[in-house]
C-alpha positions as a Markdown table, in Angstrom:
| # | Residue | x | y | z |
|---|---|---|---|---|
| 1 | Unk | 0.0 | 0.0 | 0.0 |
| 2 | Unk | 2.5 | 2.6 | 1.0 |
| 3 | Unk | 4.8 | 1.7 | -2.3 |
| 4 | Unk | 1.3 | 3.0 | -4.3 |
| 5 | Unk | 1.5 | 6.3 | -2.2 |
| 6 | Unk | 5.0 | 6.3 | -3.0 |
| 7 | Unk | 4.1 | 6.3 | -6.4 |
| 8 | Unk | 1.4 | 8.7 | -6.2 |
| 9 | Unk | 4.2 | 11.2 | -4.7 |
| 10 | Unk | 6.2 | 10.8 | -7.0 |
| 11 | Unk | 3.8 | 11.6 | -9.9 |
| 12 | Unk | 2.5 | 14.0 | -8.2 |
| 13 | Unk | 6.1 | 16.0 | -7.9 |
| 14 | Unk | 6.5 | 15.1 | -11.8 |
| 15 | Unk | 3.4 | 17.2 | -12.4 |
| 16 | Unk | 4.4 | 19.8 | -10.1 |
| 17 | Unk | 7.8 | 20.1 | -11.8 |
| 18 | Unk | 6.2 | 20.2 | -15.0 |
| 19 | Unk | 4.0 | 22.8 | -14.5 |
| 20 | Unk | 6.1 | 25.1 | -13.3 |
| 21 | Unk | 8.5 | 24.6 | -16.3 |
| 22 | Unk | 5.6 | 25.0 | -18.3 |
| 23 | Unk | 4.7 | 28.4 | -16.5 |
| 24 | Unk | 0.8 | 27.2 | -16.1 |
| 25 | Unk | -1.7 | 28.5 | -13.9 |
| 26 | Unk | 0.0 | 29.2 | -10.5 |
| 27 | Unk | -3.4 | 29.4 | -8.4 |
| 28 | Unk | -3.2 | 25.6 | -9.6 |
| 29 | Unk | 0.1 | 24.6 | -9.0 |
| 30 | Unk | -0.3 | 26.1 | -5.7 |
| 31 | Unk | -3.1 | 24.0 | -4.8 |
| 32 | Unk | -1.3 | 20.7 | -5.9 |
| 33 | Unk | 1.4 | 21.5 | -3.7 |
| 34 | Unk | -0.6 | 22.1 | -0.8 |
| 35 | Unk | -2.6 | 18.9 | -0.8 |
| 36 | Unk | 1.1 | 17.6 | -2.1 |
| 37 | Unk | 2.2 | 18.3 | 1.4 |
| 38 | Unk | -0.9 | 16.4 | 3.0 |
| 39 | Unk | 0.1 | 13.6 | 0.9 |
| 40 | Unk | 3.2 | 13.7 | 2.6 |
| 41 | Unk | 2.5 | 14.4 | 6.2 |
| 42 | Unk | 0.1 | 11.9 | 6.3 |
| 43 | Unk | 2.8 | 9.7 | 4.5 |
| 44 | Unk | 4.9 | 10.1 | 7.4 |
| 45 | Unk | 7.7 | 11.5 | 5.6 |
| 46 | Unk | 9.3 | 14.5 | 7.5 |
């Protein structure tokens, strides 16, 4: 289970990366980061 969240992470941090490259929306990018780092807290990863 956790090596799927890992995953998710992961891709989720690709995207991130991407669009910010790609100098998209930033309201957007902004919100994926946020729930990004809820991901992670509740990951367990400090």
């Amino acid at each position: 289970m956790l090596e799927n969240v890992d995953k998710t992470i992961n891709a989720i941090c690709d995207w991130i990366q991407q669009e910010i490259s790609d100098n998209n929306n930033p309201i957007v990018i902004t919100e994926a980061i946020k729930s990004l780092a809820e991901l992670v807290s509740a990951r367990g990863i400090n």
